[in-house]
C-alpha positions, 0 to 999 in steps of 0.5 A, a space after each residue: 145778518 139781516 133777518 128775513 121777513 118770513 119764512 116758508 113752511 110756518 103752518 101750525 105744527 111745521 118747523 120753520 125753514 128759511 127764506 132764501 133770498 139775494 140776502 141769504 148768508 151760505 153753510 156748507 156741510 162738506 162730506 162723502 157721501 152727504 146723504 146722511 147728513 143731519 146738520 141741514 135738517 136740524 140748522 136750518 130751522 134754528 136759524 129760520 125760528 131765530 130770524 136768521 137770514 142764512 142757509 145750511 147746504 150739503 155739498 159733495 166733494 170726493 176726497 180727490 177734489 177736496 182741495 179745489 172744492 175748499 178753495 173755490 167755496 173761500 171765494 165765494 162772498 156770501 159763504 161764511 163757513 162750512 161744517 166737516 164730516 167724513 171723510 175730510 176732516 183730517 184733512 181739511 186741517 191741512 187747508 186752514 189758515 189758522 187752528 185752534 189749539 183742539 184742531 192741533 190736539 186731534 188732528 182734526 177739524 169739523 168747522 171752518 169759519 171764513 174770516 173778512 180777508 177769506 182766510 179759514 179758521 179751523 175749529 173742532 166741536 166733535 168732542 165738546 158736543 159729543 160730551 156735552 151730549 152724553 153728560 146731557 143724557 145722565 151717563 158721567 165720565 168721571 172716573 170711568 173706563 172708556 173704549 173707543 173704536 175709530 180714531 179718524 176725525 170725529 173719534 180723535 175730538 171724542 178721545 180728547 174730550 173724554 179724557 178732559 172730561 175725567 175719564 179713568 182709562 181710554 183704550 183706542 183701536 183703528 184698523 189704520 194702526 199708524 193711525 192710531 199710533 200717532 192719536 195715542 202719543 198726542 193724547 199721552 203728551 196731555 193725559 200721561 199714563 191714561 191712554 192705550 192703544 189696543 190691538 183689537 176691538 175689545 172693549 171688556 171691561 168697559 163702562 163706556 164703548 163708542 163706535 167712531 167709525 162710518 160702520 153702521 151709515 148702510 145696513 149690511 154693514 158689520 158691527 165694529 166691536 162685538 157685544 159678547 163679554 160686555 158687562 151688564 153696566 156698559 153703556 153703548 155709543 154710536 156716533 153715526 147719526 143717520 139712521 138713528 138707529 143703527 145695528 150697534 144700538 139696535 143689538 146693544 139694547 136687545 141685550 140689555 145695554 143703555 144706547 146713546 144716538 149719534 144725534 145727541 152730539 151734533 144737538 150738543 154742538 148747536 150752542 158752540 156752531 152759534 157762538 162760533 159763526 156769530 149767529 145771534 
């Protein structure tokens, strides 16, 4: 890639953001709603501060216009990859050339990477960055028994991760019980005897419990899970990023609980989203 000769915003004190230029290699962050969305503020000064001559866009696409939004940004020469958010990563699986062996386990897909040919190659970093994260943070998931509650995209690459992580026991709820279902018997195929579908959002017992779900991107949204019964011990995770700061964890650590932020699972990808797309 060829490195830009300066980049704007470089005044003592404030990050780095890219030049853009004829040159420029595009990303783009795929979702609805975008606004929430945090890969552009975190990426884009990495890549300027690296000297790298590319740019992370948002870009909204309806769940109806997927396809010909995925299939039109193949097309274009100077885009080489885009990052998945909700609500299209299960299906923009559907619309990769190729799948990593993580993109079949869980169904999903966060990142596709377009080769010389065009063709997309699907891959799933949800999981490892959401570990990588919380190992990052102090909290080990060995041996310990976990409850996670949304089993779309994103919560299916964290299931699969926490379990390869060692975790004891994961107990998964959705509203969508077919679902659910289906992630629970993918899941046991790999980790036999450790998974259980539950029948509601119960996570007594736990030492960890993780929101997966969109619940907590708008404030009047309700809790996913209720705090009662929690044990002291247990440790709360969201995995929504914007804002940082969601009822869950706001309510969680009134009571006392140790939180964990969204953010630390896109930070914890940064290392595979370079090595993926080359971006040295």
């Amino acid at each position: 890639m060829t490195a830009p000769t300066a980049g704007r915003g470089t005044a003592e004190g404030a990050p780095a953001v890219p030049a853009i230029q004829g040159t420029t290699r595009l990303y783009a962050v795929l979702g609805d709603p975008v606004a929430q969305v945090q890969a552009p503020a975190l990426m884009n000064p990495v890549l300027a501060g690296l000297g790298i001559d590319a740019v992370v866009v948002p870009v909204h696409a309806r769940p109806e216009d997927l396809e010909p939004v995925v299939r039109g940004l193949q097309r274009i020469v100077n885009l080489d990859g885009m990052f998945v958010t909700v609500p299209h990563k299960a299906a923009v699986r559907r619309l990769a050339d190729w799948c990593s062996a993580s993109v079949d386990i869980v169904g999903s897909a966060n990142v596709l990477r377009r080769e010389a040919d065009g063709r997309w190659h699907a891959e799933n970093f949800d999981g490892s960055g959401f570990v990588t994260g919380l190992v990052g943070a102090g909290h080990d998931l060995r041996g310990r028994r976990v409850v996670l509650v949304g089993t779309g995209g994103a919560g299916s690459a964290v299931a699969a991760a926490i379990l390869a992580a060692g975790a004891d026991r994961l107990g998964l709820y959705d509203t969508d019980t077919a679902r659910l279902t289906a992630l629970a018997a993918r899941l046991d195929a790999y980790w036999p005897g450790r998974v259980d579908a539950l029948d509601g959002p119960r996570p007594d017992g736990a030492d960890l419990v993780v929101n997966a779900t969109p619940l907590g991107l708008r404030p009047d949204d309700p809790l996913p899970f209720p705090l009662q019964g929690l044990a002291p011990h247990c440790v709360v995770a969201d995995i929504v990023m914007k804002p940082r700061e969601t009822r869950l964890l706001r309510e969680a650590a009134a009571r006392g609980h140790r939180i964990h932020h969204g953010i630390h699972m896109l930070e914890g990808q940064l290392a595979s989203y370079r090595a993926f797309f080359g971006l040295r």
